[in-house]
C-alpha positions as CSV (number, residue, x, y, z in Angstrom):
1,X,-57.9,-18.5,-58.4
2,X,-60.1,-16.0,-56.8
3,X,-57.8,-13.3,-57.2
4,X,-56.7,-13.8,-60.5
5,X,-60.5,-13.6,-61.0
6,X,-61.0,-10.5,-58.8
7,X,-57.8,-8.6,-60.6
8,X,-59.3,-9.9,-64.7
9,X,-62.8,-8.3,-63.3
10,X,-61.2,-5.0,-62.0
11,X,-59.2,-4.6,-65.2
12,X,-62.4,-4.6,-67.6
13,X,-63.2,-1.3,-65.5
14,X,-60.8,0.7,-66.8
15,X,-60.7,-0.2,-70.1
16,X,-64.4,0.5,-70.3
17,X,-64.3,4.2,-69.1
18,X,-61.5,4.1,-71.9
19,X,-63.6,3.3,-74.6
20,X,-66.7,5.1,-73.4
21,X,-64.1,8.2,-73.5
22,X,-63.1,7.3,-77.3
23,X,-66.3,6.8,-78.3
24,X,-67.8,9.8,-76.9
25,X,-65.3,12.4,-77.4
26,X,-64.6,10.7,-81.3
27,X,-68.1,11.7,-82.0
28,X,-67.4,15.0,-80.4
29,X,-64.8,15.5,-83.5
30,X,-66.7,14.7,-86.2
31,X,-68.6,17.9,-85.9
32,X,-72.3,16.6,-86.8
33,X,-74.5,18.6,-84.9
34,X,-77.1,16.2,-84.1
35,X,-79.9,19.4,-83.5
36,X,-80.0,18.9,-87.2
37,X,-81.0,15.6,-87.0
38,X,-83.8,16.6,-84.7
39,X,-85.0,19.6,-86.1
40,X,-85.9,21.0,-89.8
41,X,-84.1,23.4,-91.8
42,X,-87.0,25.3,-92.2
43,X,-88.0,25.2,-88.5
44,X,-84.0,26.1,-87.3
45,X,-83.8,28.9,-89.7
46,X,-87.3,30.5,-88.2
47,X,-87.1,29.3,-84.9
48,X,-83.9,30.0,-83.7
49,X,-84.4,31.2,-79.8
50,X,-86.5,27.6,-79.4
51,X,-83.9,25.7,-80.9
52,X,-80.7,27.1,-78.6
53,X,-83.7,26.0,-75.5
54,X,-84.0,23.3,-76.9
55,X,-79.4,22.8,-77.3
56,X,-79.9,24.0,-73.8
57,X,-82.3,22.2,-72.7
58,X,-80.5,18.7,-74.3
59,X,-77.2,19.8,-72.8
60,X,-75.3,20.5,-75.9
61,X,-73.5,23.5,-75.3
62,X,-71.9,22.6,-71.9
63,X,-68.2,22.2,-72.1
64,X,-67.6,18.4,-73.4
65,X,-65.7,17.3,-70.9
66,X,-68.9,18.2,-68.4
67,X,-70.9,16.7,-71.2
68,X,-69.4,13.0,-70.9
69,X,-69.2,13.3,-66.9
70,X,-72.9,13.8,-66.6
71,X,-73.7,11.5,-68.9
72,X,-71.6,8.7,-67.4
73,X,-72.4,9.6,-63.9
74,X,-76.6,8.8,-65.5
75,X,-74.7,5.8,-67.0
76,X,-73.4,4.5,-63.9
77,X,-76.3,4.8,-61.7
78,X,-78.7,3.0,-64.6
79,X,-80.0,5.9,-66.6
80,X,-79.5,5.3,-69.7
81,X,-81.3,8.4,-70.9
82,X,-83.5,9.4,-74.1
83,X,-82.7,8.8,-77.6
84,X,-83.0,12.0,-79.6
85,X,-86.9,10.5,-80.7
86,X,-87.9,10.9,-77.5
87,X,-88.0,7.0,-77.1
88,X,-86.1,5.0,-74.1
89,X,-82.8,3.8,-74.8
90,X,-83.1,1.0,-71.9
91,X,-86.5,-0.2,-73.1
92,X,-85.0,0.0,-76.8
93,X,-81.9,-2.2,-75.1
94,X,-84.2,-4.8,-73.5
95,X,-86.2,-5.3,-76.6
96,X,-83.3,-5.1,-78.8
97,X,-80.6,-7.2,-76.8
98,X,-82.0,-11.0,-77.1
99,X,-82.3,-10.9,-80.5
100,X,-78.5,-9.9,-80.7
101,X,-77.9,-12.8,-78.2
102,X,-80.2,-15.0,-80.2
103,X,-78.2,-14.8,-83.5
104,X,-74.8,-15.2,-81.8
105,X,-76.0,-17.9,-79.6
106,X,-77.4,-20.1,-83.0
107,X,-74.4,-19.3,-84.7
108,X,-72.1,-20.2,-82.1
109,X,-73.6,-23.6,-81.0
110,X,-74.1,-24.5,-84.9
111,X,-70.4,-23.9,-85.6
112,X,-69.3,-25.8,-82.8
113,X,-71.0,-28.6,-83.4
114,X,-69.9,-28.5,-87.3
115,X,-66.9,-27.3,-87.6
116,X,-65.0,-29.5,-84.7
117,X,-67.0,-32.6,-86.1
118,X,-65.9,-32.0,-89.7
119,X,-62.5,-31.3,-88.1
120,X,-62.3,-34.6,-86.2
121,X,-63.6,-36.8,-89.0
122,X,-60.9,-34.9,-91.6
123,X,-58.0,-36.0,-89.1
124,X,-59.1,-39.5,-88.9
125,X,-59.5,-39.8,-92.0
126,X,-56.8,-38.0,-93.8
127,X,-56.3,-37.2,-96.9
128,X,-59.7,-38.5,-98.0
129,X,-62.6,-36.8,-98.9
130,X,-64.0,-35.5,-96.5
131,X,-60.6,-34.2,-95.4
132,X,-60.1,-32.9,-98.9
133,X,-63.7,-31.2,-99.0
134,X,-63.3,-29.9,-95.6
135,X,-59.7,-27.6,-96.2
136,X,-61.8,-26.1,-99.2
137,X,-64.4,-25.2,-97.1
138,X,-62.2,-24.0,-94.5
139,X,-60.6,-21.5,-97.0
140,X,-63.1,-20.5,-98.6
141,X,-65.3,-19.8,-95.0
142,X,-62.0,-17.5,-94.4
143,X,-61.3,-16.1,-97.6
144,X,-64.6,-14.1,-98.1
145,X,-65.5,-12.0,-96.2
146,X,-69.0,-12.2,-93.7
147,X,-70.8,-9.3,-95.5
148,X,-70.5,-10.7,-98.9
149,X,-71.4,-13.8,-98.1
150,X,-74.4,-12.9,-96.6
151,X,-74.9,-10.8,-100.0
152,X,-74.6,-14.5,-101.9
153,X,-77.1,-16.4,-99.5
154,X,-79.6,-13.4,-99.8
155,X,-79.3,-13.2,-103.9
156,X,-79.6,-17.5,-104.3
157,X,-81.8,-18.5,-101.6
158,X,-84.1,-15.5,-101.0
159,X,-84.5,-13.8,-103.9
160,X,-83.6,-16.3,-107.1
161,X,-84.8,-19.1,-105.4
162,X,-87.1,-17.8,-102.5
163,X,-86.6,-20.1,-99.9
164,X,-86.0,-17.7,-97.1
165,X,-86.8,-13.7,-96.2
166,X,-84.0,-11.9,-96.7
167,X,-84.9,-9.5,-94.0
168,X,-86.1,-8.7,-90.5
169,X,-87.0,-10.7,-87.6
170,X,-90.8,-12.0,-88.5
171,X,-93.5,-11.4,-91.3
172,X,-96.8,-9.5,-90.3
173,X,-99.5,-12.2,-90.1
174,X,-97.2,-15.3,-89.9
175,X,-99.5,-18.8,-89.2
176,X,-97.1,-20.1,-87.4
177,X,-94.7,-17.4,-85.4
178,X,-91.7,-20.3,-84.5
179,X,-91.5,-21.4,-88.2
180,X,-91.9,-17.7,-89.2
181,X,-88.5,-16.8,-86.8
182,X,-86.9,-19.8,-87.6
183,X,-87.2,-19.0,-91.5
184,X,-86.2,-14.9,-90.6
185,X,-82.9,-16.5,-88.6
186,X,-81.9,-18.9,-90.8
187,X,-79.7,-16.8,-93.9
188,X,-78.2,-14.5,-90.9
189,X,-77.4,-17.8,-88.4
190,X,-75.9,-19.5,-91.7
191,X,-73.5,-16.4,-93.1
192,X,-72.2,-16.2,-89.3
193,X,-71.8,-19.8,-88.8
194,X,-70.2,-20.2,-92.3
195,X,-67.0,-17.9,-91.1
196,X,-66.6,-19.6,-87.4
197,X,-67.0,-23.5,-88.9
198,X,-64.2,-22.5,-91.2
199,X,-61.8,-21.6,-88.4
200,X,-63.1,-24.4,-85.9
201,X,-62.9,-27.1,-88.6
202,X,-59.0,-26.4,-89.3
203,X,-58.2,-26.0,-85.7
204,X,-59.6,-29.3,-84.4
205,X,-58.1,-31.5,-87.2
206,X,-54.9,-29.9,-86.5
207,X,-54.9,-30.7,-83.4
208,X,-56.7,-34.1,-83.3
209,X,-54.1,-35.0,-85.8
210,X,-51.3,-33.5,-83.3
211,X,-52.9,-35.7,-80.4
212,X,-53.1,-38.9,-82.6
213,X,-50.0,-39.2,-83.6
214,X,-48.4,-38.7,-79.9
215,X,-46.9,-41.5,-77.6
216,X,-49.8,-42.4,-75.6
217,X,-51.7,-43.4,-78.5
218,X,-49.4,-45.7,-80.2
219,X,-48.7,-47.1,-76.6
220,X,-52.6,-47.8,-76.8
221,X,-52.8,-48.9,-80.1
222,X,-49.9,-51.2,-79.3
223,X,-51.9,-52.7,-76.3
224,X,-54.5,-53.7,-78.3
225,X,-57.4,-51.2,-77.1
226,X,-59.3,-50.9,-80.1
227,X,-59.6,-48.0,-82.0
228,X,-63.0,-46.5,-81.1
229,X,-62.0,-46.8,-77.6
230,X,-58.4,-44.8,-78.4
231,X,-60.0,-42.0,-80.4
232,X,-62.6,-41.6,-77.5
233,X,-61.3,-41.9,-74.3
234,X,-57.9,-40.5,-74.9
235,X,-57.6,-38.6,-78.1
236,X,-60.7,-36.6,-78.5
237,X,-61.0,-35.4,-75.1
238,X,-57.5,-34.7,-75.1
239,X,-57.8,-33.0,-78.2
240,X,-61.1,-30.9,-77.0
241,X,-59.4,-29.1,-74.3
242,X,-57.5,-26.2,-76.6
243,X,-60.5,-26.6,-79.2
244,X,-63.0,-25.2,-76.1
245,X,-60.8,-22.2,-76.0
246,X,-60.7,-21.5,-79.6
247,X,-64.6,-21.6,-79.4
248,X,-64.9,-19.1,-76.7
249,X,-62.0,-16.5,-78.1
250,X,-64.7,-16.8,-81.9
251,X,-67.4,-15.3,-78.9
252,X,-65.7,-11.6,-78.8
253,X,-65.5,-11.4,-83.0
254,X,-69.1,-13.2,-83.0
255,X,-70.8,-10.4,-81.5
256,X,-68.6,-7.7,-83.2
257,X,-69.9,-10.3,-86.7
258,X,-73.0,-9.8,-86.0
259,X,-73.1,-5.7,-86.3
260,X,-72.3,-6.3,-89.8
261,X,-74.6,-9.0,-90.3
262,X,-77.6,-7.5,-88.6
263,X,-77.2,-4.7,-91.3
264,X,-76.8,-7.3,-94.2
265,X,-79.9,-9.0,-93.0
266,X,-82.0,-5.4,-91.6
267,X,-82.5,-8.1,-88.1
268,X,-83.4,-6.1,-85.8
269,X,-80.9,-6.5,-82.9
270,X,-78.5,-4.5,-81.6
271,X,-76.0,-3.7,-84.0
272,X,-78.5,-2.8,-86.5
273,X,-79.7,-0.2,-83.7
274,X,-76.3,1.1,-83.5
275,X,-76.0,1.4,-87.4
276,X,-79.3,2.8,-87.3
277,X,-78.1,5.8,-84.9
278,X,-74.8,6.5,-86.2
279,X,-76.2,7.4,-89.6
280,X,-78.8,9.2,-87.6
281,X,-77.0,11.5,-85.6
282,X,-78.4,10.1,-82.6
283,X,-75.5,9.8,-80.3
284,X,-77.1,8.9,-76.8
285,X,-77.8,5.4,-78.3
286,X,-74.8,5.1,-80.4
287,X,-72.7,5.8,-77.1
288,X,-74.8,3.2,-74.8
289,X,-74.7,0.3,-78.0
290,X,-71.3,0.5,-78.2
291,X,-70.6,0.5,-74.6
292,X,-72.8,-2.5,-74.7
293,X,-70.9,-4.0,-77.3
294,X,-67.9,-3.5,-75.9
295,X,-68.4,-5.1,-72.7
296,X,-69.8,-8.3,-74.0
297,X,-66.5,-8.7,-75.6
298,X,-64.5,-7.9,-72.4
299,X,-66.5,-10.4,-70.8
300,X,-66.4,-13.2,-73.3
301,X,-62.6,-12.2,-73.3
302,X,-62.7,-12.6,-69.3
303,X,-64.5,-15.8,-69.1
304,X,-61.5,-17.4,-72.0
305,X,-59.2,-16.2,-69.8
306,X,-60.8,-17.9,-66.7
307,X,-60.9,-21.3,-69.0
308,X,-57.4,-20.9,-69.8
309,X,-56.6,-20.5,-66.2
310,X,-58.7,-23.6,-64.8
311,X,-57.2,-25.5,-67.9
312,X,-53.4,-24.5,-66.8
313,X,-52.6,-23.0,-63.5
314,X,-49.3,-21.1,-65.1
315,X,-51.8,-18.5,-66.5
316,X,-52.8,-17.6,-63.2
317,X,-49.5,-17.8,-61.4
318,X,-47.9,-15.5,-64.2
319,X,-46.1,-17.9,-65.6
């Protein structure tokens, strides 16, 4: 198990210099100069011998390819360098980061807990309402897309009826800074959890319906066990198993969700940083967000694989 582990850990290396190469040299193409991002027409038309100092000084007019090796050799060692404000990006990252982590963690334990409950009660009880009502949801949470639902929440419950902000993290001046957060993450947490309940919900009744209608359930029904002791102590956690790993592969497209989302919502985390710098020019931050980004799905990605491997040792004999 500890090499399978050690060779899954190794991989993600790779694949990270990859997309830090994508990234960086894809920005590279588009040709934005970001000294005009940074600097005034006015001032880069008057001022040009202070301006090429300042290229120089910034590192823009070595060859790219020396360009992405010194920054990922700063990268590599823990300097994540400047934005183009003047601000620190790992002081930007630390502050930024948790909130990211904070939305995504909500959302995730929320959809858990309701979409594989809805999902269990729908295959007990099939064909009924709740069963009925849940497959609506379901394709309706997979139909529309994230962005537009969080559109909806924000029109109906922020601005027709008021319930909630529709934006940011906290209100200047709040009485009461837990309820003021709580209120801030609640549209966000809900348009994210909407989307993964729908998934989770048809995924556990298909497969509590799969486990209840095997052998070894009739064989216990036919002994008599009754039926609150068969759903618990051999069909659900029977049925849990493949449902865990369905819940950790929604962690890689949770964090990607949440770019959107944190634009949608103008929460402060870090994929609204990111959007913030790619329509500012500033590439330093866009480079270490999306590195960022990227490696929390490679490692969300690494720890399902480690769950499928515990689950069944084929995975990690190559089978």
């Amino acid at each position: 198990m500890l090499k399978y582990i050690l060779k899954k850990i190794l991989a993600m290396i790779p694949m990270l210099l990859l997309i830090s190469m994508i990234v960086f040299f894809g920005l590279q193409l588009t040709g934005v100069d970001p000294i005009n991002f940074m600097v005034s027409p006015d001032v880069l038309s008057a001022n040009a011998a202070n301006v090429e100092a300042l290229r120089d000084s910034l590192g823009l007019n070595d060859p790219v390819i020396v360009q992405y090796f010194h920054w990922l050799g700063k990268v590599v060692t823990g300097d994540l360098g400047y934005s183009f404000d003047g601000s620190s990006i790992a002081e930007t990252i630390a502050v930024r980061l948790p909130y990211t982590f904070e939305l995504a963690g909500w959302s995730l334990l929320l959809s858990a807990i309701i979409g594989v409950g809805i999902g269990i009660l729908s295959a007990i009880r099939q064909n009924g309402i709740i069963d009925y009502v849940g497959r609506v949801l379901a394709v309706f949470g997979q139909a529309v897309p994230q962005f537009l639902v969080g559109i909806i929440l924000i029109q109906i419950l922020s601005i027709q009826l008021g319930w909630f902000p529709a934006g940011n993290r906290v209100s200047p001046g709040a009485a009461s800074a837990f309820i003021d957060a709580v209120q801030h993450l609640f549209l966000p947490v809900l348009t994210l959890t909407i989307g993964m309940v729908a998934v989770l919900m048809r995924y556990a009744r298909n497969t509590t319906l799969d486990v209840l209608n095997s052998d070894y359930i009739k064989t216990a029904r036919s002994k008599g066990i009754p039926e609150w002791k068969v759903y618990l102590k051999h069909g659900f956690r029977n049925a849990m198993k493949p449902v865990l790993v369905i819940v950790l592969f929604r962690i890689p497209m949770l964090v990607g969700g949440s770019v959107v989302i944190e634009s949608v919502f103008s929460y402060p985390g870090i994929g609204l940083t990111m959007t913030n710098a790619i329509t500012s020019g500033d590439y330093p931050v866009v480079l270490i967000t999306t590195l960022i980004i990227a490696a929390a799905m490679l490692i969300c990605s690494f720890m399902v694989d480690v769950l499928n491997a515990l689950l069944d040792p084929r995975v990690r004999l190559g089978e």
